[in-house]
C-alpha positions as semicolon CSV with decimal commas, in nm:
position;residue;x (nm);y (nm);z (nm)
1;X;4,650;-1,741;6,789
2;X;4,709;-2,104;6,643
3;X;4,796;-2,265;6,971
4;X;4,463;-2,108;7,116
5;X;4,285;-2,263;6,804
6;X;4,501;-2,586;6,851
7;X;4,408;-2,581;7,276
8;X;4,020;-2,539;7,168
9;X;4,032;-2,851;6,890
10;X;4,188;-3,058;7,290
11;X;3,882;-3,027;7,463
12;X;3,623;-2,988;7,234
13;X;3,493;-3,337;7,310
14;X;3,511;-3,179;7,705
15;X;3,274;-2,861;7,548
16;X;3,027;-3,093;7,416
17;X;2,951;-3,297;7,701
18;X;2,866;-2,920;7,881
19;X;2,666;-2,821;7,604
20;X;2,486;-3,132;7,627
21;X;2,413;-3,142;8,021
22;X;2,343;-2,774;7,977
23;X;2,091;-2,845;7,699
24;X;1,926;-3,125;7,922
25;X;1,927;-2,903;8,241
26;X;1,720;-2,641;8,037
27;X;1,457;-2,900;7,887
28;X;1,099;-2,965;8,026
29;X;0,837;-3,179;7,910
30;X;0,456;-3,000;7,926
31;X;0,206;-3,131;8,154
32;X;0,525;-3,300;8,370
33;X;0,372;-3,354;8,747
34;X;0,728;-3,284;8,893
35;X;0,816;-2,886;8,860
36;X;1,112;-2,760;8,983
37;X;1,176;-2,387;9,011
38;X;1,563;-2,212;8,947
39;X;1,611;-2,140;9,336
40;X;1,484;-2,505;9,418
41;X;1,683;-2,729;9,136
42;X;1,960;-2,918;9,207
43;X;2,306;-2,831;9,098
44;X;2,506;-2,993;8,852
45;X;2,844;-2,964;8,821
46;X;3,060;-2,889;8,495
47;X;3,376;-3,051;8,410
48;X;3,658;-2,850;8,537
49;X;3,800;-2,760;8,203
50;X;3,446;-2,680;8,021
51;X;3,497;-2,271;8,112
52;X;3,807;-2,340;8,000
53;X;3,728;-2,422;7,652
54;X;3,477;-2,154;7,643
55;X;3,701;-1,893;7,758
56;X;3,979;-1,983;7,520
57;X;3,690;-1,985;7,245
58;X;3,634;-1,619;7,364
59;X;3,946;-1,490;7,359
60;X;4,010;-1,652;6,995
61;X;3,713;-1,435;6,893
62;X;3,806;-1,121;7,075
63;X;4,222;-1,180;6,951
64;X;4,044;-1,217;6,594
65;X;3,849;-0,903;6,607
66;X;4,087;-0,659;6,750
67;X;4,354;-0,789;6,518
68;X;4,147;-0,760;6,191
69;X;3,918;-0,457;6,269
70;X;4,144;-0,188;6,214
71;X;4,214;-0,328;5,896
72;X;3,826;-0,309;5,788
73;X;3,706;0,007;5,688
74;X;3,374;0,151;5,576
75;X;3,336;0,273;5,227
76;X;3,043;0,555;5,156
77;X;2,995;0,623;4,814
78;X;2,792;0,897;4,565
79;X;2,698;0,766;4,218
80;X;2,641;1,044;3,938
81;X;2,299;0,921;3,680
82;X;2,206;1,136;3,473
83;X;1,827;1,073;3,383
84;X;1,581;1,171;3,132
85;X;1,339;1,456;3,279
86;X;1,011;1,473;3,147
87;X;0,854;1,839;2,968
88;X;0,507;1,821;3,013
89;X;0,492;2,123;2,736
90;X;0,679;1,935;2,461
91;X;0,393;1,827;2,292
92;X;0,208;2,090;2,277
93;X;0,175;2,416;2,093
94;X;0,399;2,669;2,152
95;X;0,191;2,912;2,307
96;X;0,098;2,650;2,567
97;X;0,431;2,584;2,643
98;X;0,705;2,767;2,843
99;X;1,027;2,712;2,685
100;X;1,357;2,805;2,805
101;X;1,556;3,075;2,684
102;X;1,712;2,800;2,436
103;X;1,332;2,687;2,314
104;X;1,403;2,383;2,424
105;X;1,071;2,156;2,414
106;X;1,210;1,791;2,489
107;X;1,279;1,633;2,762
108;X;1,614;1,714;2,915
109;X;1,905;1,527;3,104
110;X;1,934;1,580;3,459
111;X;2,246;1,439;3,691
112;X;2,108;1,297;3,996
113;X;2,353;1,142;4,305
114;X;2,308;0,866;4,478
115;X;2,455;0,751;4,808
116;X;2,551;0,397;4,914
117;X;2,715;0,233;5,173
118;X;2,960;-0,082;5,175
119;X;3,266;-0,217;5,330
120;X;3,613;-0,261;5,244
121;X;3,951;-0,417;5,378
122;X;4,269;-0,280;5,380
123;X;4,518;-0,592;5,162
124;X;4,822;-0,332;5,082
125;X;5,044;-0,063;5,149
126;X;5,268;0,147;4,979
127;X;5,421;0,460;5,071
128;X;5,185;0,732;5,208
129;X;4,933;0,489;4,998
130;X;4,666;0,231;5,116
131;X;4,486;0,027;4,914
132;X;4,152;-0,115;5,014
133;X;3,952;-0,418;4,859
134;X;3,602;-0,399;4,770
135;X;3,320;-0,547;4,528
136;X;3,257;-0,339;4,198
137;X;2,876;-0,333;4,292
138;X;3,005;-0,061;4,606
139;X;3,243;0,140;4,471
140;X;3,285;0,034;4,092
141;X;3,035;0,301;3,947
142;X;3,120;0,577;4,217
143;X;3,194;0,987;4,137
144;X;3,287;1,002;4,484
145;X;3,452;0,754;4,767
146;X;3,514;0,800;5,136
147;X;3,695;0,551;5,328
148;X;3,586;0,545;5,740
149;X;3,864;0,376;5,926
150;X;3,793;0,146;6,232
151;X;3,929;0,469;6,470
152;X;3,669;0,691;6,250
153;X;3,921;0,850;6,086
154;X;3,830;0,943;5,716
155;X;3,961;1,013;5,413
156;X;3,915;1,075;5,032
157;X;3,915;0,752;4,814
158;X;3,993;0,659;4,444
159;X;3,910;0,396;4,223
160;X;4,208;0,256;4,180
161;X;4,039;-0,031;3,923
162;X;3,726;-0,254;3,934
163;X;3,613;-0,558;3,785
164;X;3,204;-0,624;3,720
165;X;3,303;-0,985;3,583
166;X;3,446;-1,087;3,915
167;X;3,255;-0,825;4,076
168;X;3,579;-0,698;4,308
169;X;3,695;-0,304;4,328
170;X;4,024;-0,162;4,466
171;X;4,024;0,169;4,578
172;X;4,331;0,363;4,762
173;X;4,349;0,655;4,981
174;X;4,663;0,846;5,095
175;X;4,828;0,857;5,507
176;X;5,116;0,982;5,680
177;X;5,020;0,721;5,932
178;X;5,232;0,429;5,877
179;X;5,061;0,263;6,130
180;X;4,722;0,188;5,978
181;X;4,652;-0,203;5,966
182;X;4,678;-0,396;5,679
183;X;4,526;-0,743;5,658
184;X;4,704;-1,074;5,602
185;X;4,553;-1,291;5,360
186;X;4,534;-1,628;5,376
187;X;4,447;-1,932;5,144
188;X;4,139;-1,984;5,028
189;X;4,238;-2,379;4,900
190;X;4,216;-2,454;5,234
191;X;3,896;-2,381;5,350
192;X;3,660;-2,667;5,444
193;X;3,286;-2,740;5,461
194;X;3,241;-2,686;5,863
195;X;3,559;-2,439;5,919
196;X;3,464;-2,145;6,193
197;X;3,441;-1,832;6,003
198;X;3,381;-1,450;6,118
199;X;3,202;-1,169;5,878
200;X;3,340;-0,785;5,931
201;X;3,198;-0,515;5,813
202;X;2,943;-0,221;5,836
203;X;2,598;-0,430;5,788
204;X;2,278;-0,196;5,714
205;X;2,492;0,122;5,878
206;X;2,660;-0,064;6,197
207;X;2,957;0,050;6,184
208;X;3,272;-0,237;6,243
209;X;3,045;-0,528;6,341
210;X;3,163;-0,871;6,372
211;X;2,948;-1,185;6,300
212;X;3,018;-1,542;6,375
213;X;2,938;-1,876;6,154
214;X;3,065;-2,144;5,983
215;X;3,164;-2,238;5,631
216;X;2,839;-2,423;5,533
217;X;2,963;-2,488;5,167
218;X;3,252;-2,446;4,931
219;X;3,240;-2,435;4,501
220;X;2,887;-2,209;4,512
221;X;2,846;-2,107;4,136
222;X;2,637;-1,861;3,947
223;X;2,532;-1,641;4,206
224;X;2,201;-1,319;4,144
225;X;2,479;-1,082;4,045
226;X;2,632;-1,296;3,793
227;X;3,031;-1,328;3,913
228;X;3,224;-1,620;3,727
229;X;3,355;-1,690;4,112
230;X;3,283;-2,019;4,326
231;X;3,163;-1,853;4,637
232;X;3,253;-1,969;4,954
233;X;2,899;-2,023;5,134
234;X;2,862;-1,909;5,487
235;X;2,540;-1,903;5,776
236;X;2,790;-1,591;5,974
237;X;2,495;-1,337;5,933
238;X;2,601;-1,127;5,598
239;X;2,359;-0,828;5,561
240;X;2,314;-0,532;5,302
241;X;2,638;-0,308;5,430
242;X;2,836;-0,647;5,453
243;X;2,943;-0,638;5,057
244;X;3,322;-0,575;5,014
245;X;3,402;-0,696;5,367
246;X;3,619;-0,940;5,464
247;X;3,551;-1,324;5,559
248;X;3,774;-1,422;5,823
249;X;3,889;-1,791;5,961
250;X;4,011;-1,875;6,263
251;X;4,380;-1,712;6,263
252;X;4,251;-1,403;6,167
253;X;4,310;-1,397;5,794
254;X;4,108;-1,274;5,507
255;X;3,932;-1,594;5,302
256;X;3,694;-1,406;5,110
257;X;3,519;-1,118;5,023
258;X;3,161;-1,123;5,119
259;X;2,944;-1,035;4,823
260;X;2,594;-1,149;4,798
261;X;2,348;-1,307;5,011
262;X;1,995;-1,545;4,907
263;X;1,689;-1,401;5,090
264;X;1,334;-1,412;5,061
265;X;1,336;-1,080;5,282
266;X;1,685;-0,900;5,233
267;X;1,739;-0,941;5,519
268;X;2,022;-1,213;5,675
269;X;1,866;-1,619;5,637
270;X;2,177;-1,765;5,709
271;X;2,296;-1,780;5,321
272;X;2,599;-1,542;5,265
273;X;2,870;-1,582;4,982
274;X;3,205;-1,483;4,921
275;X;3,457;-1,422;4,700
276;X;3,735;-1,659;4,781
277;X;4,047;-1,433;4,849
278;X;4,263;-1,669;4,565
279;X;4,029;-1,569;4,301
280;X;4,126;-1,231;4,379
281;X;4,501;-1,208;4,475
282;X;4,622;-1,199;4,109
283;X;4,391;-0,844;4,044
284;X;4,504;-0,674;4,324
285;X;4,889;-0,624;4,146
286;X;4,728;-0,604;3,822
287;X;4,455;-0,333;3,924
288;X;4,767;-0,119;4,135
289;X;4,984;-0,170;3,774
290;X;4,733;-0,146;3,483
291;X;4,378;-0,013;3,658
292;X;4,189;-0,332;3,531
293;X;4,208;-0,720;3,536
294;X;4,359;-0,858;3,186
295;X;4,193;-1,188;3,094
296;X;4,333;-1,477;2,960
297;X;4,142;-1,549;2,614
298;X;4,118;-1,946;2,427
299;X;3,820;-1,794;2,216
300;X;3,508;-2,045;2,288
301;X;3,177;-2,046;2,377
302;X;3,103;-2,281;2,640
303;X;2,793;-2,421;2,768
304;X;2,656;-2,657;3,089
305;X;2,479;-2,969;2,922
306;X;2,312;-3,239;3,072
307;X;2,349;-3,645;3,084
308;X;2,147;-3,669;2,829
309;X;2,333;-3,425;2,593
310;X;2,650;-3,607;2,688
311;X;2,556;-3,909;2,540
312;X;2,422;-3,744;2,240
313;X;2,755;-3,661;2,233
314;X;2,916;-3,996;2,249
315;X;3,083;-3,956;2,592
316;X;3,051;-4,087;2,917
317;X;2,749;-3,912;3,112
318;X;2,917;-3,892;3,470
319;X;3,220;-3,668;3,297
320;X;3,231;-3,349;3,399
321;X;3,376;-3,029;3,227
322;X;3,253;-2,772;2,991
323;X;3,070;-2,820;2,643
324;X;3,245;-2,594;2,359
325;X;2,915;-2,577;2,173
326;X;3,076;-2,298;1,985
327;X;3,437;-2,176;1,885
328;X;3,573;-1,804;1,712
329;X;3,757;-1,861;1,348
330;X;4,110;-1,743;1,464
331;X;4,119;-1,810;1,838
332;X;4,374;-1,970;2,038
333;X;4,169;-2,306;2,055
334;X;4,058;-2,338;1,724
335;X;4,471;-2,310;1,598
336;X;4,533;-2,532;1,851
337;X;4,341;-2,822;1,740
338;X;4,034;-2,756;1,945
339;X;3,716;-2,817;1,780
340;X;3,325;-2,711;1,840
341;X;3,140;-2,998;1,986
342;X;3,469;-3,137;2,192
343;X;3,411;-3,144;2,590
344;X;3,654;-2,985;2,791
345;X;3,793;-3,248;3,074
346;X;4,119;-3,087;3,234
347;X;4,297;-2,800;3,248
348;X;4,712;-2,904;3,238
349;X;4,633;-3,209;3,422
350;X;4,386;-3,111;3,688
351;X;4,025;-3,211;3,626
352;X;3,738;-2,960;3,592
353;X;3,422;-2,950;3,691
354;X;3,228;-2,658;3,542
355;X;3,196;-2,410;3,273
356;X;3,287;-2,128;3,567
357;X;3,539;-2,307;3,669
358;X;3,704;-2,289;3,272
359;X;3,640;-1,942;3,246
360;X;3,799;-1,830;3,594
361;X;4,118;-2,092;3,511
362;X;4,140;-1,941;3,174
363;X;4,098;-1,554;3,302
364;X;4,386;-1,600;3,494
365;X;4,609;-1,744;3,257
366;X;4,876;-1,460;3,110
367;X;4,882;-1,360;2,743
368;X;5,127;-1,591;2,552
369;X;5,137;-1,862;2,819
370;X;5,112;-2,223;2,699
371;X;4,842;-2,442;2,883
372;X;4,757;-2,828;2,805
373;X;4,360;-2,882;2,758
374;X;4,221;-3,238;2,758
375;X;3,916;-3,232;2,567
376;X;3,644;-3,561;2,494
377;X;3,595;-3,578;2,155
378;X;3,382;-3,913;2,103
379;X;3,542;-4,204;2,222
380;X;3,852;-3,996;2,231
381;X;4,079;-3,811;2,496
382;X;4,272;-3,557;2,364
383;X;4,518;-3,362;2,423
384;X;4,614;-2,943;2,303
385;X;4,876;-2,714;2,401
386;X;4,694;-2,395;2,323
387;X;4,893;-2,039;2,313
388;X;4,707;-1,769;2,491
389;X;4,589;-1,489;2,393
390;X;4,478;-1,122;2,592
391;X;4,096;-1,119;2,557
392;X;3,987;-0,788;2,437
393;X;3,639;-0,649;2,411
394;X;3,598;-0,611;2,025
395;X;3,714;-0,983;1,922
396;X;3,545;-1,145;2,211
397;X;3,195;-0,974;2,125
398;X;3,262;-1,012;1,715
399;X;2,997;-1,253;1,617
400;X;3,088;-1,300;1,241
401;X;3,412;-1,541;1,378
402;X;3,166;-1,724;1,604
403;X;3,157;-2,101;1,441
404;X;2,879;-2,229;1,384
405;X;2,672;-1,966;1,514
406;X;2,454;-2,156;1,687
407;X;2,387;-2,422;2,023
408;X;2,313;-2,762;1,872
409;X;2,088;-2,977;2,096
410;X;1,982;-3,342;2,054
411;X;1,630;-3,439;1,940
412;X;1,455;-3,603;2,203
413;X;1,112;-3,649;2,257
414;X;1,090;-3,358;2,468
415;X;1,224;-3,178;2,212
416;X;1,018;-3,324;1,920
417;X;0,706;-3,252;2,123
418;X;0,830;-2,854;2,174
419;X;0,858;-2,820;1,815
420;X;0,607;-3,049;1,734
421;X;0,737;-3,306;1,504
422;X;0,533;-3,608;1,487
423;X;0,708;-3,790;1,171
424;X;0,974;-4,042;1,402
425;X;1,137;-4,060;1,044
426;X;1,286;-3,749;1,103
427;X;1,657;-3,749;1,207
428;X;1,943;-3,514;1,279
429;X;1,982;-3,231;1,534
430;X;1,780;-2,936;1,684
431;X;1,884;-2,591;1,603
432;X;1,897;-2,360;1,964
433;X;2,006;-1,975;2,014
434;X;2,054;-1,810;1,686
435;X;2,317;-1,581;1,732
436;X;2,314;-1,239;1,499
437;X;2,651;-1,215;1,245
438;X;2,714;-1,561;1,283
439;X;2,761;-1,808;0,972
440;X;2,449;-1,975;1,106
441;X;2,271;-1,638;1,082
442;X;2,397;-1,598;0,723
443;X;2,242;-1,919;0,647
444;X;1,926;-1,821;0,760
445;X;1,944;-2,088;0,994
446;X;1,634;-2,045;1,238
447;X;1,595;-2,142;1,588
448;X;1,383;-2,489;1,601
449;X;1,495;-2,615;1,267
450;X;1,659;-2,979;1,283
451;X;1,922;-2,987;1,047
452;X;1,923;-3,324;0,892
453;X;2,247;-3,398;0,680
454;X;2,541;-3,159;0,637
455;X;2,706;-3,127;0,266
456;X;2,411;-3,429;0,186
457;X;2,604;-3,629;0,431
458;X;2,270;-3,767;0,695
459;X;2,383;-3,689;1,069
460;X;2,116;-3,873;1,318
461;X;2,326;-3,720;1,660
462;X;2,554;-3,475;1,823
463;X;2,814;-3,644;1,810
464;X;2,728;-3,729;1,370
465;X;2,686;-3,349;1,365
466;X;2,996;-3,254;1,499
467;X;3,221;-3,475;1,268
468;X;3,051;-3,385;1,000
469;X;3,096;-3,034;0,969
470;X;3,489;-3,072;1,063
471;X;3,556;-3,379;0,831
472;X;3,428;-3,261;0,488
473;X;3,667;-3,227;0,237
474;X;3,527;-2,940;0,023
475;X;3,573;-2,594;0,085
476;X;3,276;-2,506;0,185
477;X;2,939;-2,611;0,358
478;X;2,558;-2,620;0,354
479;X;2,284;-2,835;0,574
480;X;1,968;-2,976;0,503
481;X;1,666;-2,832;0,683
482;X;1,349;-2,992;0,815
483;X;1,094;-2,676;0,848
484;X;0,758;-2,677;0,919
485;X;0,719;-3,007;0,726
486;X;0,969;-2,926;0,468
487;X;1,316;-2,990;0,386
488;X;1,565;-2,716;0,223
489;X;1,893;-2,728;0,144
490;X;2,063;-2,349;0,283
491;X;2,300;-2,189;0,067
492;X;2,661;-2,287;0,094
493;X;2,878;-2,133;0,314
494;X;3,284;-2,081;0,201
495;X;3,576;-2,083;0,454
């Protein structure tokens, strides 16, 4: 299939030329004087190897499709609610009523299924067992999975494990037939802004459809439904059906798993994302050995800022990375070295760009691994070899060990004029996000206050604020508060 790909990449500048007469041969100009019907125009001839190229384009298409179809299935699904049915009776007296044999007057639980419809690929097989890959907004919630094979063939799935972070599902179902398809996955590094890419999948009920595109972007964050991935962004027509199927390049290998798409209609506009298939390899092993994805955890908050911010911060504004605007008591980081207030600039020597981009490197790092971070602290690079840890669910969410407890922003005008402080005199930093449990909440520390000195010490910047509340020598802490015209000092707060 390469040399076809390699043949079409000859005598592509061949192709454009007949696109081009083509396009011209088709074009009239309203109100022309000159009209020339189809039986009565004159004849142009295409380059001899023009079909050629189009042909070979063809049969790269049709070699991609039959190759990777039987590999994509279609995955039905019933979710189980149960919802709150309402008694019209409850309320009233109970000879208005009719209650049940258990005189129950409240409103009562009531299961209720669901169906839904997605796609799936087959990445792996073992045994009589198949395993097929799929996002966690298909099959993550289901009480019931059927796989539809490309031959209609079905069979009974399980959820094998599913992720809602990365939003990506794995589900298995059990053959005799050795000879069901598996798909070969490729690498996602190398795919390129421009790259031919092909969409498979079930879109909107249409069973094994193929559409064609190109890569249009590559790095997408953020996202409607929230995944920490950096989509691969496609115009290959991706509709409601599509999610959990597989994004395809030219030599027939998976790239991605197609996800979401942006629409003003919900229908297709040429704006479909993936899931690059490297964000996903590691799960698939860990989802077939432990039934969910185990997460690497440095214990930080992190947070996008902007120029401005930076240089509140006392670093360059065109650096990019992630903010640690706050950091848990305990954590990996913080034993480390690492510090609230330091900017995160590389991950064991390779630059990063984003806070997603931190939080998927980190996920994927393995419990007790050492990995170098290069944070901006200042004026200064530095260096930590951090030790990490498995994140689990109750220290990640336990707000008491969140330091300081709170977003610190820099006072600009924009900001003085939101909280409407007119005295210029009035220095420091603005308070943002509150969170509950947190030191900062223990303070009393309220969103909009500007905390003006820390242990009497006067901070007039981020960057003031930062050092301050790391360099103290006493065994404890406090801040002065400017509040609605006043200033307090808070109570003092021991490590």
């Amino acid at each position: 299939m390469k040399e076809i790909s390699k043949k079409i990449l000859s005598v592509l500048g061949a192709a454009a030329v007949s696109f081009g007469i083509f396009s011209v041969a088709c074009k009239a100009n309203q109100g022309s004087a000159n009209v020339a019907f189809a039986e009565s125009s004159v004849k142009q001839k295409l380059p001899e190897n023009a079909l050629e190229v189009t042909q070979a384009l063809q049969s790269t298409f049709r070699n991609i499709s039959s190759t990777v179809l039987p590999a994509v299935v279609e995955v039905d699904v019933v979710e189980t609610t149960k919802v709150q049915t309402f008694n019209p009776f409850k309320d009233l007296p109970f000879f208005f009523g009719f209650p049940d044999e258990n005189n129950d007057k409240e409103d009562r639980m009531q299961e209720r299924k669901t169906t839904g419809l997605g796609s799936g690929v087959i990445v792996q097989h073992s045994d009589k067992k198949y395993y097929v890959l799929t996002n966690n907004h298909v099959a993550g919630k289901a009480t019931s999975i059927k796989i539809k094979l490309n031959d209609e063939r079905e069979f009974e799935g399980k959820l094998v494990g599913a992720d809602e972070r990365m939003d990506i599902a794995l589900v298995s179902f059990e053959s005799d037939d050795n000879s069901i398809a598996v798909a070969k996955l490729g690498n996602s590094d190398d795919v390129y802004q421009g790259d031919i890419v092909l969409a498979l999948g079930s879109p909107l009920g249409y069973f094994a459809s193929v559409t064609q595109g190109i890569v249009s972007a590559t790095g997408r964050s953020g996202g409607q439904i929230g995944s920490i991935s950096d989509f691969i962004q496609t115009d290959a027509a991706i509709n409601q059906g599509n999610s959990g199927g597989p994004l395809v390049n030219i030599y027939g290998e998976i790239i991605g798993i197609n996800t979401w798409i942006a629409s003003q209609s919900g229908g297709s506009q040429g704006l479909g994302f993936s899931i690059p298939i490297n964000n996903i390899k590691p799960a698939i092993s860990q989802f077939i050995s432990n039934g969910k994805i185990s997460y690497g955890w440095l214990g930080v908050s992190l947070t996008e800022v902007t120029p401005e911010f930076k240089k509140d911060l006392g670093i360059d504004e065109k650096t990019t990375g992630a903010f640690v605007s706050e950091i848990f008591m305990n954590s990996p980081a913080i034993k480390a070295g690492v510090q609230a207030g330091d900017f995160i600039t590389a991950i064991d020597g390779h630059n990063v760009k984003s806070v997603d981009q931190v939080v998927r490197e980190v996920g994927n790092l393995t419990a007790g691994s050492k990995t170098e971070f290069t944070v901006q602290r200042g004026s200064q690079s530095l260096n930590f070899t951090v030790t990490i840890e498995a994140r689990t669910e109750d220290v990640a969410s336990d707000n008491s060990k969140l330091w300081p407890g709170f977003i610190a922003s820099p006072l600009t005008d924009i900001m003085r004029d939101k909280l409407e402080i007119k005295d210029k005199k009035i220095k420091g930093i603005a308070v943002v996000n509150v969170q509950e449990k947190t030191p900062a909440a223990a303070l009393m520390i309220q969103p909009g206050d500007i905390i003006t000195a820390v242990n009497d010490k006067k901070i007039t910047s981020l960057e003031e604020f930062y050092s301050a509340i790391y360099t103290t020598d006493k065994k404890e802490l406090w801040f002065d508060v400017y509040r609605e015209g006043h200033t307090i000092s808070t109570n003092k707060y021991k490590f």
